[in-house]
C-alpha positions as CSV (number, residue, x, y, z in Angstrom):
1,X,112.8,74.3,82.6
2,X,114.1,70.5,82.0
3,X,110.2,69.8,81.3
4,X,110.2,72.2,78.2
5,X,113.6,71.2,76.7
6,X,112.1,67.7,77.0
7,X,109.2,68.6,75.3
8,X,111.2,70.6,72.5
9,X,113.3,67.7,72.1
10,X,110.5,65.1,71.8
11,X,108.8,67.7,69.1
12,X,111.8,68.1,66.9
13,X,112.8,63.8,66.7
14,X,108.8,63.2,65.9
15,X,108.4,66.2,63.2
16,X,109.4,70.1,62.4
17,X,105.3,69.8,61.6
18,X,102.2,67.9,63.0
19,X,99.2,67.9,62.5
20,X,97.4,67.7,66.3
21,X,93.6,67.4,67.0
22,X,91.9,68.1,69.7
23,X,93.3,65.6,72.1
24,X,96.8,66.2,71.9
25,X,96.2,70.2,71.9
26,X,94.2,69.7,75.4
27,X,97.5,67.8,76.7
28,X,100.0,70.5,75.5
29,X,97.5,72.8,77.7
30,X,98.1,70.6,80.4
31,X,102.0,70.6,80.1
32,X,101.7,74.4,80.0
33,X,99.7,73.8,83.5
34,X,102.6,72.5,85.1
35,X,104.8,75.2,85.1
36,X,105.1,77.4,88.2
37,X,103.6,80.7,89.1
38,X,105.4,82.9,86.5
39,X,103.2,81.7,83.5
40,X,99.7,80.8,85.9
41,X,99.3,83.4,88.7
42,X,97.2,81.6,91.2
43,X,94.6,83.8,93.8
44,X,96.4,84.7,96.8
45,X,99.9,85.4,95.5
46,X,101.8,88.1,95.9
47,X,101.9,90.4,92.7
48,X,105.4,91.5,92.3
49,X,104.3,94.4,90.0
50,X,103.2,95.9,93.0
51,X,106.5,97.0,94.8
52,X,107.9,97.5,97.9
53,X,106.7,101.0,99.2
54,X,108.7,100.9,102.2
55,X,106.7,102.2,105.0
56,X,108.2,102.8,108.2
57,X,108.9,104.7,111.3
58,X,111.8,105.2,113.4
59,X,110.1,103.4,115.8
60,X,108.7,100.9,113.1
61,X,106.2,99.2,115.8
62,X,104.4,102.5,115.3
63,X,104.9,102.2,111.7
64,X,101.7,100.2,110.9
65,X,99.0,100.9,108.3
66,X,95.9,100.7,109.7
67,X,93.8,102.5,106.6
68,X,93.9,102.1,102.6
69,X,91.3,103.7,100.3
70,X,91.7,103.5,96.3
71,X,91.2,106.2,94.2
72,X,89.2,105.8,90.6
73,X,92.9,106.4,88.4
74,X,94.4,103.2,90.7
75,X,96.6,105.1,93.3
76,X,96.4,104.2,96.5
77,X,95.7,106.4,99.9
78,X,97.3,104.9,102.9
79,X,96.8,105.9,106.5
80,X,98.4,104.9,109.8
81,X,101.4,105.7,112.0
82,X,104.6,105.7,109.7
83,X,106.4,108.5,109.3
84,X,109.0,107.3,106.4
85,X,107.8,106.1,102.2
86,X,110.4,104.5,100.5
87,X,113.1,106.2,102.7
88,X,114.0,108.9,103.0
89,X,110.8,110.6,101.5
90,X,109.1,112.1,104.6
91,X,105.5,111.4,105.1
92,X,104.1,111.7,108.1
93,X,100.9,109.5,108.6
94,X,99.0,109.7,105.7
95,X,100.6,109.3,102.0
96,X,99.3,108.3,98.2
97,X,100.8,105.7,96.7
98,X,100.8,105.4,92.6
99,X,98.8,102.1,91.3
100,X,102.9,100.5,90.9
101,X,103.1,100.8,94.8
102,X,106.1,103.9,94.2
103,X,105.4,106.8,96.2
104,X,103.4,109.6,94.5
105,X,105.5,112.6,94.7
106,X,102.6,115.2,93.8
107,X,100.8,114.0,97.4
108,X,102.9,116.1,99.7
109,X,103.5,115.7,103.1
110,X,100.2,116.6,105.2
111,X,102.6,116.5,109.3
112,X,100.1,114.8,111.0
113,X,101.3,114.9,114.1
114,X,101.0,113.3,117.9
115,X,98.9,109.9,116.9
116,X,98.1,108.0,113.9
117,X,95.3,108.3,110.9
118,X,93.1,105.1,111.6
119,X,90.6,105.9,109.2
120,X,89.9,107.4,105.9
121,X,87.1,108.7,103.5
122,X,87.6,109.4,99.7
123,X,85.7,112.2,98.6
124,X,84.4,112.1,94.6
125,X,86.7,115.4,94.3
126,X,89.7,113.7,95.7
127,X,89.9,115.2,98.7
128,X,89.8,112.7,102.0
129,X,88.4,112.8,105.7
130,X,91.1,111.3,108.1
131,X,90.3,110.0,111.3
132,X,92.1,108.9,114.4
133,X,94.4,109.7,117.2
134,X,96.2,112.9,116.0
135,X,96.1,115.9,117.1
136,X,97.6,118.0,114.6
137,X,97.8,118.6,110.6
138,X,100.0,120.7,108.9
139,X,101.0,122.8,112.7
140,X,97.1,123.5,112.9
141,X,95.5,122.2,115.8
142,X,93.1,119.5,114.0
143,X,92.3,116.9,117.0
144,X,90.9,113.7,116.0
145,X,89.3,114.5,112.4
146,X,90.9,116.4,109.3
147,X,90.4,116.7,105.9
148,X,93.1,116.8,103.2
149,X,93.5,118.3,99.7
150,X,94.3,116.1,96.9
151,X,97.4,117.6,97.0
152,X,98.5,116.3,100.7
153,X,97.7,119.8,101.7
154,X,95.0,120.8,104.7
155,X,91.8,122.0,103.8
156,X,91.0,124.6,105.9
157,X,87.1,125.1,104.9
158,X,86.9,121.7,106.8
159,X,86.1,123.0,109.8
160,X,85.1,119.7,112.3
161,X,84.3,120.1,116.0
162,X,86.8,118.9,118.9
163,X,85.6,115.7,119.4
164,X,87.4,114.3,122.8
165,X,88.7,110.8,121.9
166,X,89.7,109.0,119.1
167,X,88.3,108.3,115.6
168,X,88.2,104.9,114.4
169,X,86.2,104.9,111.7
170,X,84.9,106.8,108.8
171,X,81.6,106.5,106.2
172,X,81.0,109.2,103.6
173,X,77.5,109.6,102.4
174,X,76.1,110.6,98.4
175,X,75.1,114.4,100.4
176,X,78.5,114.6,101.3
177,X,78.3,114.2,105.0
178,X,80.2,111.8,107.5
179,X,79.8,109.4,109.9
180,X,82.0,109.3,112.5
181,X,82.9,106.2,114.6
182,X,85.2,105.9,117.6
183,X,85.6,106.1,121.6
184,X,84.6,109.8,122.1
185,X,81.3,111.0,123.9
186,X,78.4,109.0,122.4
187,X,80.4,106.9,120.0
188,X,78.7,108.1,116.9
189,X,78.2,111.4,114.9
190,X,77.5,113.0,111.8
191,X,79.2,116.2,110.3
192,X,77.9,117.8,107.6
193,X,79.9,118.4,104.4
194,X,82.3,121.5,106.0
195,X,83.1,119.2,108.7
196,X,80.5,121.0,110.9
197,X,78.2,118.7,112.8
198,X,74.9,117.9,111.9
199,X,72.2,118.7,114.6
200,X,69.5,116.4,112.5
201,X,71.3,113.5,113.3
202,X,71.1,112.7,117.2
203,X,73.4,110.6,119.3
204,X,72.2,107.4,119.7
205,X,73.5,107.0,123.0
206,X,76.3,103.8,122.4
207,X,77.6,103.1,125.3
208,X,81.5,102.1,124.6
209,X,83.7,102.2,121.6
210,X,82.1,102.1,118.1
211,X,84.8,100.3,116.0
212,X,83.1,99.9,112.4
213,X,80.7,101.8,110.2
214,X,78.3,100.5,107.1
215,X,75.8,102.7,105.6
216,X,72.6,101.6,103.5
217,X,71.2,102.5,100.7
218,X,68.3,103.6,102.5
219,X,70.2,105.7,105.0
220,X,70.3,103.6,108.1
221,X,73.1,103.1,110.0
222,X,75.3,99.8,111.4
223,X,77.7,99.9,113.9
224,X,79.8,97.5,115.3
225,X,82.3,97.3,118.4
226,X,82.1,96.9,122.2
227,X,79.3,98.3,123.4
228,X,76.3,96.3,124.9
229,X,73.5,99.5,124.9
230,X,72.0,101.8,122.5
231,X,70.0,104.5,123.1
232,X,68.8,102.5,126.7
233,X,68.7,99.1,124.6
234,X,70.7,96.1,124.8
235,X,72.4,95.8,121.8
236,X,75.5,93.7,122.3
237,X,78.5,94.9,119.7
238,X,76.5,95.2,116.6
239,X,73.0,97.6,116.0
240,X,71.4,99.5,113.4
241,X,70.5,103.5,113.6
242,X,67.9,105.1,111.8
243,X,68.9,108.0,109.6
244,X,68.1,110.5,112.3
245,X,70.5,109.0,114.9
246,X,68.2,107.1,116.9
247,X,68.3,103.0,117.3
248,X,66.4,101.3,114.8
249,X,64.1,98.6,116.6
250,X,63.6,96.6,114.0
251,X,67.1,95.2,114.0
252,X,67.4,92.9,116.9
253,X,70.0,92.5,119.6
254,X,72.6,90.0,117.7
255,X,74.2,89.2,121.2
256,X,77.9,88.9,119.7
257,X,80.1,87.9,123.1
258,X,83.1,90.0,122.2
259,X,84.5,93.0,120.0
260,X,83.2,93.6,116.3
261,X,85.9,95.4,114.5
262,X,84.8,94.9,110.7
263,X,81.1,95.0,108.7
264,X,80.4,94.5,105.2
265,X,77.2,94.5,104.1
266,X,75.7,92.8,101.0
267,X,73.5,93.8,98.3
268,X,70.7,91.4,100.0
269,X,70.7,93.1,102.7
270,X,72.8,90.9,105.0
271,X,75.8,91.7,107.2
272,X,79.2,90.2,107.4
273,X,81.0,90.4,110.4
274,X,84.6,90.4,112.1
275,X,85.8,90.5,115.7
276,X,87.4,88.9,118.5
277,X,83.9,87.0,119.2
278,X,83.3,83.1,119.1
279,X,79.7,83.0,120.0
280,X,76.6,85.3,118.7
281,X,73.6,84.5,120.5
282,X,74.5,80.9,122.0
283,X,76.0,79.5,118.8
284,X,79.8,79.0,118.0
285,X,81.3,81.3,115.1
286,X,84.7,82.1,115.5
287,X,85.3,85.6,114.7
288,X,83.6,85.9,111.4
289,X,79.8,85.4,110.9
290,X,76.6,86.7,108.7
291,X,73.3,88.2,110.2
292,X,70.4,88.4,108.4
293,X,69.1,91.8,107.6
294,X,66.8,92.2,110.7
295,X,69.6,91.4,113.1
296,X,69.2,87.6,113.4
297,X,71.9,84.9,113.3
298,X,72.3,83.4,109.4
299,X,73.0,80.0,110.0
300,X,73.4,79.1,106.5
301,X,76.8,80.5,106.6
302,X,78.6,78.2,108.9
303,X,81.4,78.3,111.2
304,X,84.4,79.7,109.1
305,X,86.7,78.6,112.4
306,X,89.4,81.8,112.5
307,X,91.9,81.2,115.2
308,X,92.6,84.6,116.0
309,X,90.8,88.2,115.7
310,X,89.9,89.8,111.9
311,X,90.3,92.8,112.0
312,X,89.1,93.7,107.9
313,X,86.3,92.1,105.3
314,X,86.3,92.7,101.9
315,X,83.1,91.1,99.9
316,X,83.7,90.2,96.4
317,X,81.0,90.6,93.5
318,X,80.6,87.0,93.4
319,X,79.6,86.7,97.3
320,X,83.2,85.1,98.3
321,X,84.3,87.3,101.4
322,X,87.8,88.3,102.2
323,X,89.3,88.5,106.0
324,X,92.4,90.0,107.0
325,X,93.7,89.9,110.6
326,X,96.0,88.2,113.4
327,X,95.0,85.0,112.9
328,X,97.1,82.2,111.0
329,X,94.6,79.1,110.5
330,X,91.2,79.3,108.4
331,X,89.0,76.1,108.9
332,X,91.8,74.3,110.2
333,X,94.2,74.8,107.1
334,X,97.0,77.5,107.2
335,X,96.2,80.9,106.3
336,X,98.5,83.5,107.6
337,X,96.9,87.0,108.0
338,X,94.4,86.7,105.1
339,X,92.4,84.0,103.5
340,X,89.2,83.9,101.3
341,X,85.9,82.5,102.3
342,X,83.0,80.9,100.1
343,X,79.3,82.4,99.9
344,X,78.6,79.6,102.6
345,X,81.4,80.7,104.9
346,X,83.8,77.9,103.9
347,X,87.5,78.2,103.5
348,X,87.9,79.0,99.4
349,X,90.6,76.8,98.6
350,X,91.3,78.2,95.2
351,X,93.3,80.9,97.4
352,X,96.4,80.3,98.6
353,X,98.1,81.9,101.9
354,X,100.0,84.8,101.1
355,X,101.7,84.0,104.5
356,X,102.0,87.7,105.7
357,X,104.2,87.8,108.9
358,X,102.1,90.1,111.2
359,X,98.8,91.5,111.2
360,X,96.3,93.1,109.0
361,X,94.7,95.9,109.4
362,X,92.7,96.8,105.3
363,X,91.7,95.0,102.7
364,X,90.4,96.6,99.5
365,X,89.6,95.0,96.1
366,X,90.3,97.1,93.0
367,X,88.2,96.4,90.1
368,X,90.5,93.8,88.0
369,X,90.1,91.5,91.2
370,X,93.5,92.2,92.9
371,X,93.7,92.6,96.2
372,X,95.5,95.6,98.1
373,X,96.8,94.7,101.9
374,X,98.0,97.3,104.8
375,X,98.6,96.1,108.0
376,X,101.8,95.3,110.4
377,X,103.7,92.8,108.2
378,X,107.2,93.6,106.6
379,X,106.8,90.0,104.4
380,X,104.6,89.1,102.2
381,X,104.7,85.2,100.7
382,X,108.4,85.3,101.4
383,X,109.1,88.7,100.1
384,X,109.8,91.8,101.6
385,X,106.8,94.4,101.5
386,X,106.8,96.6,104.5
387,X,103.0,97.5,105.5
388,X,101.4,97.7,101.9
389,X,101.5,94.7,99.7
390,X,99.2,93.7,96.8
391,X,97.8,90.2,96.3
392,X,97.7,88.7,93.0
393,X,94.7,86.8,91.0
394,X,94.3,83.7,89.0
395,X,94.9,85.0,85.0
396,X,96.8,82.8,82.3
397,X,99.2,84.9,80.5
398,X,100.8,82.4,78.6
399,X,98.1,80.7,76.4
400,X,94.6,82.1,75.4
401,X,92.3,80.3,73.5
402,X,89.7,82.5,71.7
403,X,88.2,79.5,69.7
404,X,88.4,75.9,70.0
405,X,87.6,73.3,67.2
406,X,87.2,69.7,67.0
407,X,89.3,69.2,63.5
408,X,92.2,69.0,63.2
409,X,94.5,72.1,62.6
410,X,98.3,72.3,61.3
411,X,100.4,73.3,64.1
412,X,104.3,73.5,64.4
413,X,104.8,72.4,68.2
414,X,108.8,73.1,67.7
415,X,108.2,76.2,67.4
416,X,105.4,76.5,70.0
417,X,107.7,74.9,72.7
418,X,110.4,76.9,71.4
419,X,108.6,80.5,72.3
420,X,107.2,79.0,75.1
421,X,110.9,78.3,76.2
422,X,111.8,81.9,75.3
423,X,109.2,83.5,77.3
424,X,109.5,81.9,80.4
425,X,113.2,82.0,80.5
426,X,112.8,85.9,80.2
């Protein structure tokens, strides 16, 4: 504030009208630089457009968001273990959110009950396949795997079978069937498109919990989590499956020495990583790393050095890679919860920390480049946001230049400074 009345002043004792060329225009630019985030958002901040939904539980340790999926008109589906949106508005484990971050009243209450939704797939029709520990939906006995109206409402034509353990995770393909992930018998399945399961696709025989799903476009299959064997193979924590089910040798064993919980995969055909891990086949990556498409350590992305375990990628059109987690140091700068990596695996210093307080759980990227966040944190860049928060990106809102010329133009910086002044003082 005391630079722009400076400014002002300086203008009005020069002259109510200068003429400026090219030089001095670059320089008012540069004053305009200097002001703080309210005229330049940087990457990483929080966008306060995005309110505070409010999620919670009675319990709120059990109120975390572990799930987000974003719908084509901006609103958001969340899923996890909170009972409560923007109190007192009931909803219990799984809730839409409108593209403001205010609760979206026309999303009813789906009661699901005894365990929360880990896991969710948007269907093109709007409807979504939940996964995870519950055991009910809507007082029907739905144990593990749902699906849910558009509405909030159950849709009983969804008919899955009683799979024994928890869901985990959740990949919808262009037929309309879905691959299930998670700690029941075999690890992996495939239901076809009224929830029944599919008998083409055979279980390939994982060993211990499959944490994360990726599908290709040619219909194979990665998984990643704890398990060391497939089908009879070693595979340690990360494989590939053929479309039928069964392991697809020509994807190595990565040998990753602890838990995958996250995949991405690129349009190259590479594979972004997340876990608990710090060594894939004898060399040091902590707990993010890329394998080449045949299964193979890509040491061209180095060592992004996360102190603690990521628990969610998101990969950006431009090849920069986006980690959420537990951890709160990136490279050895501070990054708390979520921080931005380079093509190369570097720390991308262009984004700030948003200095979440606890965990995350989701990323997802909506198409204007902001970033939504669900996880365990009730504070986001020291602002309240309980479990759902939305991260802001780098766009000037105060100055935009749709031609630039080297003469000389008439411009009255008074008044310039003056709206300037009125704008940000708003």
């Amino acid at each position: 504030m005391r630079l722009l009345r400076v400014c002002c002043i300086v203008a009005r004792t020069l002259h109510a009208r200068v003429r400026v060329g090219s030089f001095a225009l670059l320089l008012m630019l540069g004053l305009v630089a200097l002001l703080p985030g309210s005229v330049y958002a940087a990457d990483g901040d929080l966008d306060t457009t995005f309110i505070d939904p409010e999620v919670t539980h009675a319990t709120p340790s059990e109120a975390t968001v572990y799930a987000l999926a974003l719908q084509p008109d901006g609103k958001v589906l969340i899923g996890g273990g909170f009972t409560i949106i923007n109190w007192p508005n009931t909803r219990w484990r799984a809730a839409r959110l409108n593209s403001d971050g205010s609760l979206d009243t026309s999303f009813g209450n789906p009661r699901v009950e005894y365990g929360p939704v880990r896991a969710l797939a948007l269907q093109p029709d709007g409807k979504v396949v939940i996964g995870g520990w519950f055991q009910s939906v809507n007082n029907q006995f739905y144990r593990h795997i749902a699906r849910i109206n558009s509405n909030g409402s159950l849709d009983t034509s969804f008919t899955p079978p009683d799979l024994n353990n928890v869901v985990q995770a959740l990949a919808l393909q262009s037929d309309g069937k879905v691959l299930v992930g998670g700690y029941f018998g075999g690890s992996v399945v495939r239901l076809n498109a009224n929830g029944t399961q599919d008998t083409s696709f055979s279980s390939p025989g994982v060993d211990s919990p499959v944490h994360a799903l990726a599908l290709q476009s040619d219909g194979k299959v990665l998984i990643g989590g704890d398990f060391g064997n497939v089908g009879g193979s070693r595979r340690y924590r990360v494989a590939r499956l053929e479309s039928t089910g069964a392991l697809d040798t020509t994807f190595g064993d990565p040998d990753v020495n602890n838990g995958v919980y996250a995949l991405a995969l690129q349009p190259d055909g590479k594979v972004l990583i997340g876990g608990a891990f710090d060594n894939i086949g004898g060399a040091t990556y902590y707990r993010v790393a890329r394998l080449n498409s045949d299964g193979t350590l890509d040491t061209s992305f180095s060592d992004p050095n996360v102190n603690g375990v990521v628990r969610a990628l998101a990969l950006q059109s431009d090849g920069k890679v986006l980690i959420g987690g537990d951890f709160t140091s990136v490279g050895g700068s501070t990054r708390n919860r979520v921080a931005r990596l380079n093509p190369d695996g570097t720390l991308d210093t262009s984004f700030g920390d948003p200095n979440a307080n606890y965990a995350v759980h989701a990323l997802k990227q909506q198409a204007d480049g902001k970033v939504l966040m669900g996880g365990d944190f009730t504070w986001v860049g020291g602002q309240s946001r309980e479990r759902v928060a939305r991260l802001d990106t780098a766009r000037p809102t105060a100055v935009t230049l749709t031609s630039f010329h080297a003469t000389a133009p008439t411009f009255d910086l008074a008044a310039w400074f003056a709206g300037i002044l009125r704008q940000w003082g708003r």
